[in-house]
C-alpha positions as CSV (number, residue, x, y, z in Angstrom):
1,X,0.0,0.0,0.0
2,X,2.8,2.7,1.1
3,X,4.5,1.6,-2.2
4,X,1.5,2.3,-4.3
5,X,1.3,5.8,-2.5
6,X,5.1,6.5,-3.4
7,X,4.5,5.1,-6.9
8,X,1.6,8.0,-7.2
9,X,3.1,11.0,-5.7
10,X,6.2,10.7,-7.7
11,X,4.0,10.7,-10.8
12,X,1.7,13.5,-9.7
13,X,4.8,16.2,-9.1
14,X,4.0,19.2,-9.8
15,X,5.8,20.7,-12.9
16,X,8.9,23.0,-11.8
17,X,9.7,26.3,-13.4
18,X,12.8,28.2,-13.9
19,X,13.0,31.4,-11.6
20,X,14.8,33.1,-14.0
21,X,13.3,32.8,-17.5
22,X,9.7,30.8,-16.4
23,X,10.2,27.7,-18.8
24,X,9.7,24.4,-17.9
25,X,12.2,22.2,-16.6
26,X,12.7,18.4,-17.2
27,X,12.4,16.4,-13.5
28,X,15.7,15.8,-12.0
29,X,17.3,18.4,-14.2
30,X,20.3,20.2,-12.9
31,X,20.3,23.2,-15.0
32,X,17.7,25.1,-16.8
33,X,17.7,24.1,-20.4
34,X,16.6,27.7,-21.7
35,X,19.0,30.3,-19.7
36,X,21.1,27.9,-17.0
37,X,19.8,28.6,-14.1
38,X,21.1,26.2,-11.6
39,X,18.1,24.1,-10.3
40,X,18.3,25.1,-6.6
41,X,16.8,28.3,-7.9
42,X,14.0,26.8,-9.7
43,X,10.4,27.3,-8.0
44,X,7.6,24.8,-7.9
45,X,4.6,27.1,-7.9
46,X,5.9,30.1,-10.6
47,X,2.2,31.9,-11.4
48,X,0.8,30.7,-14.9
49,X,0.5,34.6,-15.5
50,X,4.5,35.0,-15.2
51,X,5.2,32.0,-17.2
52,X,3.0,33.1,-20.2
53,X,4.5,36.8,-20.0
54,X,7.9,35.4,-20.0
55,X,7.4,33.2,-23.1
56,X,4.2,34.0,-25.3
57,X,4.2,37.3,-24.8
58,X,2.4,38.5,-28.2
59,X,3.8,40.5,-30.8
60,X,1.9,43.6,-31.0
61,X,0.5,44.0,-34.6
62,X,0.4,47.0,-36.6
63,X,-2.4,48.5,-37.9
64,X,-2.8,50.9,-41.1
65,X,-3.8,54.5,-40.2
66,X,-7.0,55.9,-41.0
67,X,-6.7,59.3,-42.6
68,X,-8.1,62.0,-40.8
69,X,-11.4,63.9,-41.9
70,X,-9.4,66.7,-42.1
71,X,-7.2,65.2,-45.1
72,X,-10.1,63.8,-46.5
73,X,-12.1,66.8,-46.6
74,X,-9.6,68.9,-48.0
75,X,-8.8,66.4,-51.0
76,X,-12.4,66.3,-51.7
77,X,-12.2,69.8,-51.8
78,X,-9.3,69.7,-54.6
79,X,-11.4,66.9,-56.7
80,X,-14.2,69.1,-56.9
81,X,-12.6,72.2,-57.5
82,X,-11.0,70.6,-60.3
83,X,-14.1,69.0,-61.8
84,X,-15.7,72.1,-61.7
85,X,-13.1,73.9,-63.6
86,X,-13.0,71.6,-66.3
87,X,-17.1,71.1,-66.8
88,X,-16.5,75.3,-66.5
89,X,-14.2,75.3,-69.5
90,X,-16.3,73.1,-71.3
91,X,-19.5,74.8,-71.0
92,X,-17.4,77.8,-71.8
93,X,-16.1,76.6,-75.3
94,X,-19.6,74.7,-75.9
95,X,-21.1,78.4,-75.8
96,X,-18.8,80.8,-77.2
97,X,-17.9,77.9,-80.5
98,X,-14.3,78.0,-79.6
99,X,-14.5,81.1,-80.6
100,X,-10.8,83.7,-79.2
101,X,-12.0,84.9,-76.0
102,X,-12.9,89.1,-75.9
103,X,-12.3,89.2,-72.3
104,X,-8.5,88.7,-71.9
105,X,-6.9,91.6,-73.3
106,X,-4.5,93.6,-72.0
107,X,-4.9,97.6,-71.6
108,X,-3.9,100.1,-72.0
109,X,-3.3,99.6,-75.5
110,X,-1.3,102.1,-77.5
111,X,-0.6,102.3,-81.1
112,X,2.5,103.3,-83.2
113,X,2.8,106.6,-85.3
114,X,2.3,104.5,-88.6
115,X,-0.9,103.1,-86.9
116,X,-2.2,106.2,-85.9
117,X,-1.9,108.1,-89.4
118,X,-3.3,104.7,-91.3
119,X,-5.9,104.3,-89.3
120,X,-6.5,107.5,-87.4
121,X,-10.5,106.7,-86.6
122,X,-11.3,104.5,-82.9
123,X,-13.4,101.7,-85.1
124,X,-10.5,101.5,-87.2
125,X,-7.7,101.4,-84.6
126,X,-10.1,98.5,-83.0
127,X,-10.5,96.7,-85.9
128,X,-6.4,96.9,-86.4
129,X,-6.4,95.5,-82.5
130,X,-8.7,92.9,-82.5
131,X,-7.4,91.0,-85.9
132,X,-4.2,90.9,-84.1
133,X,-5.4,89.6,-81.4
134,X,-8.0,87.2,-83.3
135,X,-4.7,85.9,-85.6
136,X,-2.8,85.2,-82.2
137,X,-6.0,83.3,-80.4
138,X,-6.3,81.4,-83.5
139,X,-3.0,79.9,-84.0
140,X,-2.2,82.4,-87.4
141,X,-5.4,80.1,-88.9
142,X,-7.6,82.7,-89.0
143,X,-9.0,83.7,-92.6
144,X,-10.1,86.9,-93.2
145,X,-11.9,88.7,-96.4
146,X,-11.8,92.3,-97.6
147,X,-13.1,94.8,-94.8
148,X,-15.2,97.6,-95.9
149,X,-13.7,100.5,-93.9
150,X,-15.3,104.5,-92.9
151,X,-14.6,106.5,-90.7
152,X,-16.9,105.4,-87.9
153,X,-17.7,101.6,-88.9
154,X,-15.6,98.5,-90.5
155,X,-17.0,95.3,-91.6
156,X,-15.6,92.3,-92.2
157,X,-15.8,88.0,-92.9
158,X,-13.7,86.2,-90.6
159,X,-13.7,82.6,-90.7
160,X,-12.9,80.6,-87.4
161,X,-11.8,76.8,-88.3
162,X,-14.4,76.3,-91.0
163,X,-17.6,79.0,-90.3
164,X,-17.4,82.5,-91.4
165,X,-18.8,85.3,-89.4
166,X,-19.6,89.0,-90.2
167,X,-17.8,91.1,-87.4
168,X,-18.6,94.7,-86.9
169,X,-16.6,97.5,-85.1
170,X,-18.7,100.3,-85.2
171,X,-17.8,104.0,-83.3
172,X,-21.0,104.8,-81.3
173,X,-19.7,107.7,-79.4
174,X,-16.7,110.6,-79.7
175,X,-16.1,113.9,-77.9
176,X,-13.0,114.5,-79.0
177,X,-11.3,113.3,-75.9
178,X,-13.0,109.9,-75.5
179,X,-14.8,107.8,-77.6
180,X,-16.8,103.9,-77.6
181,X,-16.9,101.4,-80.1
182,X,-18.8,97.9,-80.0
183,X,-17.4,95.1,-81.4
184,X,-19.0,91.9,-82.1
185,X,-21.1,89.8,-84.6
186,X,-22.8,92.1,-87.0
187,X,-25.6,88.9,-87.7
188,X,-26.5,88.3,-83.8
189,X,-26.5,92.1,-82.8
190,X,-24.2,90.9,-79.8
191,X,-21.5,93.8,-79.3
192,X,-18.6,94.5,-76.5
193,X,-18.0,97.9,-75.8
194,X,-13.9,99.7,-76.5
195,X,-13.4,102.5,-74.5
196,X,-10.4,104.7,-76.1
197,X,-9.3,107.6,-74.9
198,X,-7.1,110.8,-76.5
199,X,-3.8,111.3,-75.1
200,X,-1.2,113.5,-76.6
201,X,-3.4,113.7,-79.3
202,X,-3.2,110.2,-79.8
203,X,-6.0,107.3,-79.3
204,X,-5.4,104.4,-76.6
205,X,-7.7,101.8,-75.7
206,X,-8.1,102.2,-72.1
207,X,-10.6,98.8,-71.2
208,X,-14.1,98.1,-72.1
209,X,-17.1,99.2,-70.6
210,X,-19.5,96.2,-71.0
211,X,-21.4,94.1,-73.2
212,X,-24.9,93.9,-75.0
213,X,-27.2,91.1,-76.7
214,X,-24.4,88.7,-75.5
């Protein structure tokens, strides 16, 4: 009976853990097998909660930022913008016919001395502007027919890729000092007003003043 007893407790030992690193040891072992502890350092009851810290402790995993509704606001901001400009542009050129914009030019615009004897009249000195200006929107493919020139009004064809238009410059007022001329399509009664302006008793064009039947 007492052998039986012996027999059982020396089965039912109690696992043994090192003190210094928490593995297992093997019974009877001298050593640790993991770090070397000698085995009169060993401990029979090390906590579970040590023992798993010590050896399967997990590795922490790293997880992909979310961007911040800041970011994301402001590059939603961006795409629109940028949608916007381009359905802009296109509603733009769907209306005008890719025709040379009137709105871009640069003033104020002075003539030289030949200019100003040649074509000595504001619709004239207009006309001379513009058709400069049309040749450069256009590439240098702008055709244009024989203009019939007065002293207050010139008419002429100009033809835009592969449609001809009548244009019209066409004086409309003149003190002496200042003067307007409208400028458009002669067919659709759509004009842009020129203001020039008389210094040193020579015309400049000085802006424009507005727009009618566009």
């Amino acid at each position: 009976m007492s052998d039986l007893s012996d027999s059982t407790s020396s089965t039912t030992e109690p696992p043994r853990f090192c003190s210094g690193c928490g593995s297992p040891l093997f019974p009877d072992s001298a050593f640790c097998s993991e770090c070397g502890a000698p085995v009169s350092e060993v401990v029979n009851d090390l906590p579970l909660a040590a023992v798993t810290d010590a050896k399967f402790s997990p590795t922490p995993v790293r997880t992909a930022k979310t961007p911040s509704t800041k970011v994301v606001a402001i590059v939603g901001g961006i795409v629109l913008l940028l949608l916007l400009v381009v359905a802009g542009n296109l509603v733009y050129l769907r209306l005008t016919g890719n025709k040379v914009a009137m709105d871009d030019r640069k003033f104020p615009v002075t003539f030289s001395n030949e200019s100003q004897s040649q074509n000595s009249t504001p619709a004239q000195l207009v006309y001379l502007h513009m058709i400069g200006e049309f040749r450069r929107g256009s590439g240098d493919t702008l055709m244009a027919g024989s203009p019939q020139i007065s002293d207050r009004q010139v008419d002429i064809r100009l033809k835009f890729e592969n449609t001809w238009e009548n244009w019209r410059f066409v004086e409309t007022e003149n003190d002496g000092e200042r003067a307007t001329v409208a400028v458009g399509l002669a067919d659709a009664g759509a004009y842009e007003y020129y203001v020039l302006e008389k210094k040193r008793g020579k015309w400049t064009i000085a802006g424009t003043l507005g727009s009618d039947g566009f």
